[in-house]
N, C-alpha and C positions, 0 to 999 in steps of 0.2 A: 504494500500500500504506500501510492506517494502521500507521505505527511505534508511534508512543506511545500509541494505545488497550489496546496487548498489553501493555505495560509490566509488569506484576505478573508475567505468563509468563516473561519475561527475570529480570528478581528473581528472583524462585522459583530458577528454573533456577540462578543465581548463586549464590542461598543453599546449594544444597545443595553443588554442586560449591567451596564455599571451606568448607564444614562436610566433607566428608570430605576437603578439604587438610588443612584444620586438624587432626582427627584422624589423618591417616596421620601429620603431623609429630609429634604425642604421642604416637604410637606407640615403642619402644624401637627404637633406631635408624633414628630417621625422618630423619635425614641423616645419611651418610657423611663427615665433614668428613673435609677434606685437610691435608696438613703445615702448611699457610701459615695455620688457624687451632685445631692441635691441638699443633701442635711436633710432631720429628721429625726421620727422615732416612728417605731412600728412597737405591735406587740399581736400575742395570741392569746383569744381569750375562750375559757370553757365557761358554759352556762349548764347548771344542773338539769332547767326547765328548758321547755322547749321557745326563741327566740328568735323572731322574723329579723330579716338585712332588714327591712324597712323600718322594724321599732328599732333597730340598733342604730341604724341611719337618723332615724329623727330624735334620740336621744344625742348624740354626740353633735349634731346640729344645735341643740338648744346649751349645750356645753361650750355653743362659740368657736368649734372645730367643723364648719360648713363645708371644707374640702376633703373634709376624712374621708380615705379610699376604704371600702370595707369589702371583705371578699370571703363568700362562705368556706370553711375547709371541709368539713365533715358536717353529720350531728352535731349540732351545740358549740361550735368550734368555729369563730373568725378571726381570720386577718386581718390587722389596722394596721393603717397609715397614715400618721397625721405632722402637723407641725410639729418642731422639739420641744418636747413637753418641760416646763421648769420642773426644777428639783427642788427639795424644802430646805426652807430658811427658818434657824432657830428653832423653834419649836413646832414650826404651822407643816401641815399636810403636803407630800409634796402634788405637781397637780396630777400623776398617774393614779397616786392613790385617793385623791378626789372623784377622779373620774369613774373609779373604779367603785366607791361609795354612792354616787349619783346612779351608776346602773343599777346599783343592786338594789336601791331603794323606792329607784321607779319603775320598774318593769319586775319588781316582787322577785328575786332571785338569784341563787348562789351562784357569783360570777369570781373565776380567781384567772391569773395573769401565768401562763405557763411559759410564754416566752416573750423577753424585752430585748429591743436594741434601739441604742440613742446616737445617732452621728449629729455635732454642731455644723453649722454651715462652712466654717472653716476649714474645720477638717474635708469639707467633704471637697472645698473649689483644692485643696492641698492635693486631695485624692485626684483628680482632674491632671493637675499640673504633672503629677510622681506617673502616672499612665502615658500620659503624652511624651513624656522623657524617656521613660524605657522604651518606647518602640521606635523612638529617634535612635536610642544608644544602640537597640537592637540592630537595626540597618545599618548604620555604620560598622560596626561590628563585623558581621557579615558582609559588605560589601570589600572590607579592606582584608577580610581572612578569603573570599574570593578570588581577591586580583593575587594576592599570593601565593595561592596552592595552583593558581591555572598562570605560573609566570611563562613555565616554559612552553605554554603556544602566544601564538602570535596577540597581542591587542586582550591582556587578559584582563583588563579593566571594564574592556564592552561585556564579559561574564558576570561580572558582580553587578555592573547595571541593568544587566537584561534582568537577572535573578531578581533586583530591588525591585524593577518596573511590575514582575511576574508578583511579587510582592504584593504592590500596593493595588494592584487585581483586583487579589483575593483579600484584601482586609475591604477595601470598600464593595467587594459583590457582600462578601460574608455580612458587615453591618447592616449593606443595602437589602438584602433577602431577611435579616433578621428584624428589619422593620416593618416588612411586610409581615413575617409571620407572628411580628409581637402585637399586631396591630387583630389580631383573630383569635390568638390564645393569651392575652396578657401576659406578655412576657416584657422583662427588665433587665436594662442593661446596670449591670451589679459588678461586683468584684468576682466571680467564676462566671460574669462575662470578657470578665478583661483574661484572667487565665483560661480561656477558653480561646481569644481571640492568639495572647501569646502561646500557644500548644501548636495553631496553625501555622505560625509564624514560621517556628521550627520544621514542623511536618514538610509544608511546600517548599522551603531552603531546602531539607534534606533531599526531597524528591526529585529538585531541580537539578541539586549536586551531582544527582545518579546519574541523569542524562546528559550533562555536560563534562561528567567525568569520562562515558564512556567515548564520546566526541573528541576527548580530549586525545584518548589513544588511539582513537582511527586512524586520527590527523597524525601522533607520533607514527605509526604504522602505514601511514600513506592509503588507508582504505577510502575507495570514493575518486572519481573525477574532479570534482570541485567541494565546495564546502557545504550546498545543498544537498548533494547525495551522504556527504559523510556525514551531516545531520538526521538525513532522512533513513540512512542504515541504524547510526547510535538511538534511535528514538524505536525504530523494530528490535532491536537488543534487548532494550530494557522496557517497554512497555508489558509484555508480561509481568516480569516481576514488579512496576507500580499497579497493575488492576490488581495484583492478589494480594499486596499488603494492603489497598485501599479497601477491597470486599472484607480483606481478614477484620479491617477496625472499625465496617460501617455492620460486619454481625455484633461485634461487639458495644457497639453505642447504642442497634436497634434494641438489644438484652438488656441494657439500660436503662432506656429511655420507657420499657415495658416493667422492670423490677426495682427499679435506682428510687423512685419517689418524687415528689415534686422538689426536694431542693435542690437539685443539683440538674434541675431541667434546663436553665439559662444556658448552663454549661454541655448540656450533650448536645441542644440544639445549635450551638456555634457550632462545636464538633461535627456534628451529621451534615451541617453545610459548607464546612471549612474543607472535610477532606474530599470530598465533591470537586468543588472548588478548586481546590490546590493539586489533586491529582491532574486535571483538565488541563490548570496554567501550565503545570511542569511540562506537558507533552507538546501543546497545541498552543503555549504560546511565549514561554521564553526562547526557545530555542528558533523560533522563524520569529521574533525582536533581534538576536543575534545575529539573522544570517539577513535581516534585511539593512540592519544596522552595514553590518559588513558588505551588501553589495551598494552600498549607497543609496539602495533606494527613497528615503525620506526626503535626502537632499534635491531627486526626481524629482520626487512628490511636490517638495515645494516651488520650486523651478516652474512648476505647472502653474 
């Protein structure tokens, strides 16, 4: 199978799916952020009786908490998220455990807090800025252990650029898909969505590594006419072995995503679209980024 003669087709394909990422993310709430990058407090609450999202809705409503997010889990069991609640001063109540007195006083029943978490707002724009640093430091990183381990072919700097490009693909298809799909299941980009997004990060490096390394010996070996063949043999090489570690890790996230629970769903659903994603870019489009880099073509392109 010619890989790289289709090339444009894969583009294209690309173009469009990171053109409507990018606009679901412009879209008005095109990500759900979580506590750890909006500030906040959540908590879980069991009720002994039985108690509608509606009265629990219009209880926290008259508590002065009108944006409270509320989400049933079980039986007797919701989700909240509201503003950062204070904490007590000197001797007075703090206001979690007011709130938690007000429910149970007005809707007659034994209500207790099984789980809290309080991020300030600071912490949370902190938590913003430490994200967007690791995936800069990440890239660099990578880009300069790239042009190093590929010195000895020719132009090994356009390898860690293609990888980077291949890169930032897959983190904007993967947010862009993840807003669409957070926009149907309530999902939230959290902290094991950030380790979820850096897991891919690695995954598609490594994957690309595979097929650029194998490119890398053709070329020492002289396989191939020119550099499109010798990409398009390296990419028949090893595409076997990226479908069967890809299938090996999308059985295991589908096992996950069926027995794992809802915490750790932000993070399989990165997963189950990152390695998607990242299997794709390794094959179908860092390596014809490379070979178009190298025949010029861009420079064509704009010439037009």
């Amino acid at each position: 199978m010619d890989f790289v003669s289709k090339r444009n087709w894969f583009f294209m394909i690309s173009f469009v799916v990171m053109l409507v990422s990018i606009i679901s993310l412009l879209l008005p709430d095109g990500l759900d952020t979580g506590l750890e990058f909006t500030g906040g407090s959540s908590m879980t609450l069991e009720f002994q009786d039985d108690v509608s999202q509606e009265e629990l809705r219009a209880q926290f409503t008259s508590l002065g908490h009108q944006q409270a997010v509320i989400q049933r889990l079980g039986e007797g069991s919701f989700f909240i998220r509201t503003r950062t609640l204070e904490e007590s001063q000197s001797n007075e109540a703090s206001e979690r455990e007011r709130i938690i007195s007000d429910i149970a006083s007005n809707l007659g029943t034994n209500v207790k807090i099984t789980d809290f978490f309080s991020v300030s707002p600071s912490i949370a724009s902190e938590t913003v800025r430490n994200a967007i640093l690791i995936m800069v430091i990440a890239s660099v990183v990578i880009l300069i252990y790239i042009t190093l381990a590929f010195r000895r072919v020719p132009s090994p700097f356009r390898y860690g650029v293609a990888a980077i490009l291949a890169l930032i693909h897959d983190v904007v298809v993967v947010v862009g898909i993840f807003s669409i799909v957070g926009r149907i299941f309530n999902l939230e980009v959290n902290a094991m969505f950030i380790a979820g997004i850096l897991t891919i990060i690695g995954y598609s490096v490594h994957d690309t590594i595979v097929v650029f390394d194998r490119i890398r010996e053709n070329l020492i070996r002289g396989i191939g006419n020119n550099l499109g063949s010798t990409i398009n043999i390296s990419i028949q090489d090893t595409i076997g072995r990226s479908l069967n570690t890809s299938l090996t890790m999308l059985f295991a996230i589908l096992a996950l995503l069926l027995f794992g629970g809802q915490t750790i769903l932000d993070f399989l659903i990165v997963l189950l679209i990152g390695i998607i994603v990242g299997t794709y870019s390794s094959i179908w489009i860092a390596s014809p980024v490379l070979l178009v880099w190298e025949n010029g073509d861009i420079r064509k392109l704009f010439r037009r």
